[in-house]
Biotite code that builds the C-alpha atoms (Angstrom):
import biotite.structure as struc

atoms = struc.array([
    struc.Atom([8.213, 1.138, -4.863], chain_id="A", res_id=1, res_name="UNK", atom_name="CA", element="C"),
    struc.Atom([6.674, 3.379, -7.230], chain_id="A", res_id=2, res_name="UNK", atom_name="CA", element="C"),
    struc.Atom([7.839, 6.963, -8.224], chain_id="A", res_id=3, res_name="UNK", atom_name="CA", element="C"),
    struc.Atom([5.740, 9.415, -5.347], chain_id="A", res_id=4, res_name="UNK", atom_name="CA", element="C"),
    struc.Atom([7.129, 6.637, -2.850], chain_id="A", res_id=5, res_name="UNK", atom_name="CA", element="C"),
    struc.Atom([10.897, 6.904, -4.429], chain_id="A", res_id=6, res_name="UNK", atom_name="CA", element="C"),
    struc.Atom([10.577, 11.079, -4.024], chain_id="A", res_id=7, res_name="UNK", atom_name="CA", element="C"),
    struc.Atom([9.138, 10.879, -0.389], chain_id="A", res_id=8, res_name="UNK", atom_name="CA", element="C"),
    struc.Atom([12.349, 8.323, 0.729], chain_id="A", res_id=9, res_name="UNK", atom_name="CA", element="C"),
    struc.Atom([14.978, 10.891, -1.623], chain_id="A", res_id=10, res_name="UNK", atom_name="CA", element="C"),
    struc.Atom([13.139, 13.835, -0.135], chain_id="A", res_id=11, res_name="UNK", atom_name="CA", element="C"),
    struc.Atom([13.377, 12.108, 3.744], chain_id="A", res_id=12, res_name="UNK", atom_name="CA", element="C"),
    struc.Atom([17.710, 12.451, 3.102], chain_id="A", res_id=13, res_name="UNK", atom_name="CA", element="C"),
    struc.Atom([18.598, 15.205, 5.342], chain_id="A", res_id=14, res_name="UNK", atom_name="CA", element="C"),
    struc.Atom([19.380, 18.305, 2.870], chain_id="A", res_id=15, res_name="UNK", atom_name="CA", element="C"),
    struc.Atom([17.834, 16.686, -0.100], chain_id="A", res_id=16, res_name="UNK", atom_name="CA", element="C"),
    struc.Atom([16.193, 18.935, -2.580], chain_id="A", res_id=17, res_name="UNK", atom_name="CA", element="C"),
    struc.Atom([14.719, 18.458, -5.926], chain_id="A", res_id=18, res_name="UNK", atom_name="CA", element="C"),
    struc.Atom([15.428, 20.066, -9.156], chain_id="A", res_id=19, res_name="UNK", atom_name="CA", element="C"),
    struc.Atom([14.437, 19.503, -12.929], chain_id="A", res_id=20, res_name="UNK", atom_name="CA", element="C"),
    struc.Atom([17.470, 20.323, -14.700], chain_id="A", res_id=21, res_name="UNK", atom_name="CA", element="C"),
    struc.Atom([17.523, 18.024, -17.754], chain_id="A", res_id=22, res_name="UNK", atom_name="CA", element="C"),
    struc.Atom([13.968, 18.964, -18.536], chain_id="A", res_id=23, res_name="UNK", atom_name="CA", element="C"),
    struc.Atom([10.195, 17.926, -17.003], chain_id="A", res_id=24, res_name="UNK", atom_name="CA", element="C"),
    struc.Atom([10.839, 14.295, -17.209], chain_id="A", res_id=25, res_name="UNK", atom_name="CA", element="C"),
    struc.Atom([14.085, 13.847, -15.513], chain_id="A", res_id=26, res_name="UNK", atom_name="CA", element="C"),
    struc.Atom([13.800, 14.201, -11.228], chain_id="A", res_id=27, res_name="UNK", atom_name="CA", element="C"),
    struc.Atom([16.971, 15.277, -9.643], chain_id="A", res_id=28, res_name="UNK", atom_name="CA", element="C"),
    struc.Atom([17.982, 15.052, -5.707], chain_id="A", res_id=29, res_name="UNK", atom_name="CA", element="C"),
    struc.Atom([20.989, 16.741, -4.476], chain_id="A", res_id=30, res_name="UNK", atom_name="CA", element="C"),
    struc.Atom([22.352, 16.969, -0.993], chain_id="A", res_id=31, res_name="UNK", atom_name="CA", element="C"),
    struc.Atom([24.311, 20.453, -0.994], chain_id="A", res_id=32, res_name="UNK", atom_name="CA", element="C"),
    struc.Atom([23.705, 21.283, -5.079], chain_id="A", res_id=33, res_name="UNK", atom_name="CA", element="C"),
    struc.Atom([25.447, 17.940, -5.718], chain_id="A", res_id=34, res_name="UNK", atom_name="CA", element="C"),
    struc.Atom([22.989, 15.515, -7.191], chain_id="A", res_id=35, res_name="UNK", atom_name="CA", element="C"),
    struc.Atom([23.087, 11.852, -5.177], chain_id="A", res_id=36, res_name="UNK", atom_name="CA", element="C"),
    struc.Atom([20.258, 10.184, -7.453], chain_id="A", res_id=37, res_name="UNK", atom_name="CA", element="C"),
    struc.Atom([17.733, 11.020, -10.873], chain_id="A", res_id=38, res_name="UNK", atom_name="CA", element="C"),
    struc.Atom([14.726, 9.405, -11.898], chain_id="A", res_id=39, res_name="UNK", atom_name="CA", element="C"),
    struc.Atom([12.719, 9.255, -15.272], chain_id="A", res_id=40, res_name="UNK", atom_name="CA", element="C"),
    struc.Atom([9.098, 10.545, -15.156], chain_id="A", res_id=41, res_name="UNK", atom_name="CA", element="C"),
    struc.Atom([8.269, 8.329, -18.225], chain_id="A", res_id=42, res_name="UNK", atom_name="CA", element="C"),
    struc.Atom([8.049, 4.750, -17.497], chain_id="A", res_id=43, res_name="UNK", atom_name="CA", element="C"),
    struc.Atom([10.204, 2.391, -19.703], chain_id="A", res_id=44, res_name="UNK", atom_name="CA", element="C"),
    struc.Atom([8.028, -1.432, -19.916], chain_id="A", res_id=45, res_name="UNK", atom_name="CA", element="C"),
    struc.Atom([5.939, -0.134, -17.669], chain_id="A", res_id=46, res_name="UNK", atom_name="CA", element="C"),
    struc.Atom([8.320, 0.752, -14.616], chain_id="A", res_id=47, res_name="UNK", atom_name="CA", element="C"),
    struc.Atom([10.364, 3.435, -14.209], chain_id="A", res_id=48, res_name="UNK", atom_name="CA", element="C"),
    struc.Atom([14.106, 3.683, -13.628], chain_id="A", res_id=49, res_name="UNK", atom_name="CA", element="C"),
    struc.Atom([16.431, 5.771, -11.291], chain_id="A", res_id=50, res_name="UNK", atom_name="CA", element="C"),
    struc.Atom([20.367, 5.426, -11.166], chain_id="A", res_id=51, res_name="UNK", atom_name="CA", element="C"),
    struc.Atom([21.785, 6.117, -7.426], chain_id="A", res_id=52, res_name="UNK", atom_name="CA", element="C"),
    struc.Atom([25.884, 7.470, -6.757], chain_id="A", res_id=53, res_name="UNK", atom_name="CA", element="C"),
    struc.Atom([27.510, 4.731, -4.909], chain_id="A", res_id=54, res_name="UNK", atom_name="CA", element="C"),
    struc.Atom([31.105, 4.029, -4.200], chain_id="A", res_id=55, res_name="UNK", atom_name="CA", element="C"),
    struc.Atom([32.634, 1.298, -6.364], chain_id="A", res_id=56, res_name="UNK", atom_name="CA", element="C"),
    struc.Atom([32.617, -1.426, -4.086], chain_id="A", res_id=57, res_name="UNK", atom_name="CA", element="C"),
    struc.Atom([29.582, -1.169, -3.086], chain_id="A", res_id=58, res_name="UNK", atom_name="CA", element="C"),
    struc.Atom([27.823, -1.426, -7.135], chain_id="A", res_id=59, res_name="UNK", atom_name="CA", element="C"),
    struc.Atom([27.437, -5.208, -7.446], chain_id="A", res_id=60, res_name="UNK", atom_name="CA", element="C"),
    struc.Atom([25.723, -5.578, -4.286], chain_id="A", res_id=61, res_name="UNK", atom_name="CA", element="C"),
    struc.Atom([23.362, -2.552, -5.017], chain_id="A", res_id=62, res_name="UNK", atom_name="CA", element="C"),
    struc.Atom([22.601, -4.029, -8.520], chain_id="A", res_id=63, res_name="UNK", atom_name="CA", element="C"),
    struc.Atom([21.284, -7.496, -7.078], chain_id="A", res_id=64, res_name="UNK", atom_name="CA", element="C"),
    struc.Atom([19.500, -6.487, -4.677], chain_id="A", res_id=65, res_name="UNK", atom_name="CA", element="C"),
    struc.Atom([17.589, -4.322, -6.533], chain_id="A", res_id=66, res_name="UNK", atom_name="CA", element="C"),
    struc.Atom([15.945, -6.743, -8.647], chain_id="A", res_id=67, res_name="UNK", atom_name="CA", element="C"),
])
């Protein structure tokens, strides 16, 4: 998945908006001003990176399956 593909599935979340708050390189999506997931516009090795709110049981399956 690459980064226009990452906003399109954020922005498909039913209230999602978008916001810039940490500066232009940072992507924020919040569902009713809270934010649910960010994403870095500068690529780290090549790929970039986005960290996702989950509840704590569900963080070790997330992780794997990510890879």
């Amino acid at each position: 998945m690459n980064i226009e593909e990452y906003r399109d599935y954020c922005l498909s979340v039913k209230g999602a908006t978008e916001c810039m708050p940490f500066g232009e390189n940072v992507l924020v999506f919040k569902v009713m001003d809270k934010m649910f997931t960010f994403a870095t516009l500068q690529p780290k090795n090549g790929r970039f990176w986005a960290d996702m709110k989950c509840a704590p049981e569900d963080r070790k399956s997330t992780r794997l399956n990510s890879s």
